[in-house]
N, C-alpha and C positions, 0 to 999 in steps of 0.2 A: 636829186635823181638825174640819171643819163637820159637827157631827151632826143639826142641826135636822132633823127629823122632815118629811116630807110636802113636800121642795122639791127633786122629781127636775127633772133637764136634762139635754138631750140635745145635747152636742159635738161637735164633729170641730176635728181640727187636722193642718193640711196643710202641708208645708216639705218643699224639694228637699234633695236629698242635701246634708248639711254644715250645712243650716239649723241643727241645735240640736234637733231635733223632738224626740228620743227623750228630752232632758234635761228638756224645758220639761212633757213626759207625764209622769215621773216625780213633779216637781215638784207640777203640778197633782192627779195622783193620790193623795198626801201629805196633800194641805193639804185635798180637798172630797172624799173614797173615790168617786170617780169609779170604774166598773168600767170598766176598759180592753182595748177592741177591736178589735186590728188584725188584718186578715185573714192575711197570712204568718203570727204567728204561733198564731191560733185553727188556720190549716192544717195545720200541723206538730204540734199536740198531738191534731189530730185524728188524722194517720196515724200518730201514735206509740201511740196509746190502740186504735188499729183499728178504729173506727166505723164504720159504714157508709158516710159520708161519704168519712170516713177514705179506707176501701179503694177509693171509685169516683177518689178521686185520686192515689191510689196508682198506682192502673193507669193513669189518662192521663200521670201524669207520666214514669212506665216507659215511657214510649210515645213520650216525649218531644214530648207535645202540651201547649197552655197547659188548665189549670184552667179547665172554662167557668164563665161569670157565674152557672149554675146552682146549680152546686158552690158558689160563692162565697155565693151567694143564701140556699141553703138552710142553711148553716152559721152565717151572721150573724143570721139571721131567727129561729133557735133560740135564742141565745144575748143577741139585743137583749129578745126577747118574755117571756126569762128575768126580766131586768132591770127594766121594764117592769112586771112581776108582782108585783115584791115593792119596788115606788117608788124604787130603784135612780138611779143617774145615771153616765149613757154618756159614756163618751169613744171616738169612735171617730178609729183613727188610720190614715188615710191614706186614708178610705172614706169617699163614693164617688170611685173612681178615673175613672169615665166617663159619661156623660147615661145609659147605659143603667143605669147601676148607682145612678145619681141620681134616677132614676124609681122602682126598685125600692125604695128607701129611703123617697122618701114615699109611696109608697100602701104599703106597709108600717108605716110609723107610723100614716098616717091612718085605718088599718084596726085601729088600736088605741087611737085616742082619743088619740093624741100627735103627735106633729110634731119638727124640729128646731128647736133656737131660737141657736143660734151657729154659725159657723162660724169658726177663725182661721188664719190664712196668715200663716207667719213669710217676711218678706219681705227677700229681702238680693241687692245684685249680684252680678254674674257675677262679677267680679275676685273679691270678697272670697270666694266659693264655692269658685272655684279655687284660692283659698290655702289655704283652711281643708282640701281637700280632698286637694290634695298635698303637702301637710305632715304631713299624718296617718299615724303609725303606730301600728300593733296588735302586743299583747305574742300570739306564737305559742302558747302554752301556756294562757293564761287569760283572752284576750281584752279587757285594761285596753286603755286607746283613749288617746295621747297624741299633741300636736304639736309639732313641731318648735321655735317659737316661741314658741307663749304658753301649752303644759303640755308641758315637756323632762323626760323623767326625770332622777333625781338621777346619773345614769351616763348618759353616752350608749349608747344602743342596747341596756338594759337594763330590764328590768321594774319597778318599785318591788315590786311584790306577789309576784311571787314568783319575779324574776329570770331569766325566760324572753328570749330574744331577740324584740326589737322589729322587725317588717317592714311594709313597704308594700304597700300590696295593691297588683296590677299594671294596677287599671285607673284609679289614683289620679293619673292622666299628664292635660293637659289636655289634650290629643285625647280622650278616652274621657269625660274627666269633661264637657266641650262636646257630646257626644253624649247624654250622661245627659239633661243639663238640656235637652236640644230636644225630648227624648223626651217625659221631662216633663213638660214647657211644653203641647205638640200635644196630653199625653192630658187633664191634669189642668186647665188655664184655663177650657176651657166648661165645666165642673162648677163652678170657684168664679166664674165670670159668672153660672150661674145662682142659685147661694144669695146672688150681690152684688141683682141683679134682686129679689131678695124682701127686701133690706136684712138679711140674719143674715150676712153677712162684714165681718171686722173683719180690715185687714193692720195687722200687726204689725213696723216695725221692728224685725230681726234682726242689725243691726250695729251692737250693742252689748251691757254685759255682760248676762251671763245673770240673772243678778240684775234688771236695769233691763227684760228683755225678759219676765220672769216678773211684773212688777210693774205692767207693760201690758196683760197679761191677766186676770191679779187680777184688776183693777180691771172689767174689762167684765165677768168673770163673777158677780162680787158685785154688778152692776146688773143681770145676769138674772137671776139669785137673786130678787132682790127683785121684780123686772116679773113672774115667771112665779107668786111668790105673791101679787102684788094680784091678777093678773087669775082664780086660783081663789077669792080672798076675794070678785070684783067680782059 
């Protein structure tokens, strides 16, 4: 892991469904202790924990209303300014999801003497989306993620880990998954037009191995490493 002292940055990494996102988070997490913030699951340990928070989303979602930007706002804002505090470096995953939630991110940094300095979108077609996507099964019992293809269990329809039966989720069909991605596309493109507009988006070729797709990010963020310590040296 990068422990050098005193060279926080603040990330996001955005990729549709199938992209690879949650591997390439992992990864990066590993290798630079990036704290990692996605808002589904800061949500979730919030209503598990019972927070205040917690319980105001509790109750909309028993309500079967969406989470406002509020809730969202106030949760992330804790947790980035946590970070923040103690020169920490952000990865946030999947946020912001919309201009309005992209607004509240920078005047929220700016109001703390920071800023974003990357942003990365794994980039990959629709075909290869939809393969990746309907190929995919999940072991029922423990949640291992295999496909079809190019990671088969050593048994068909079988777990490696701990031998649970493997299923498809049912909206893993390209009807459903072509909805996903428009969905998507509509909420999530004006958020990275606007971080491309300030020049901090970097697309990422995603069809290819994950290795080579980690090794493309590396690379950019050990050149913001370096840019964001000259400019506190300058």
């Amino acid at each position: 892991m990068d422990n050098e002292q005193n060279r926080a940055l603040n990330l996001a990494l955005f990729g549709p469904p199938g992209s690879g996102k949650g591997t390439q988070a992992s990864m990066l997490i590993e290798a630079f202790g990036f704290t990692h913030l996605a808002p589904g699951d800061l949500l979730r340990e919030e209503i598990k924990t019972k927070t205040e928070l917690g319980l105001k989303a509790e109750a909309v979602i028993a309500a079967g209303r969406l989470v406002s930007d509020d809730i969202i706002h106030g949760m992330l804002g804790r947790h980035i300014a946590a970070v923040l505090e103690r020169g920490g470096r952000i990865l946030l995953d999947g946020f912001p999801r919309t201009l309005g939630q992209f607004d509240f991110l920078e005047q929220f940094l700016a109001g703390r003497g920071s800023r974003m300095h990357g942003v990365f979108f794994l980039d990959l077609p629709t075909e290869e989306l939809i393969g990746r996507l309907t190929g995919r099964r999940l072991c029922g019992q423990c949640g291992a993620v295999y496909h079809v293809q190019t990671l088969a269990p050593k048994v068909a329809g079988v777990c490696d880990v701990c031998g649970g039966a493997l299923v498809q989720r049912k909206d893993d069909n390209r009807e459903s998954i072509q909805g996903r991605l428009a969905a998507y596309e509509q909420q999530t493109f004006p958020v990275l037009k606007a971080f491309e507009a300030q020049g901090k988006l970097f697309r990422i070729k995603a069809d290819q191995p994950r290795e080579e797709v980690y090794a493309a990010i590396e690379d950019k963020v050990r050149a913001l490493l370096e840019e964001t310590a000259v400019g506190r040296r300058a």
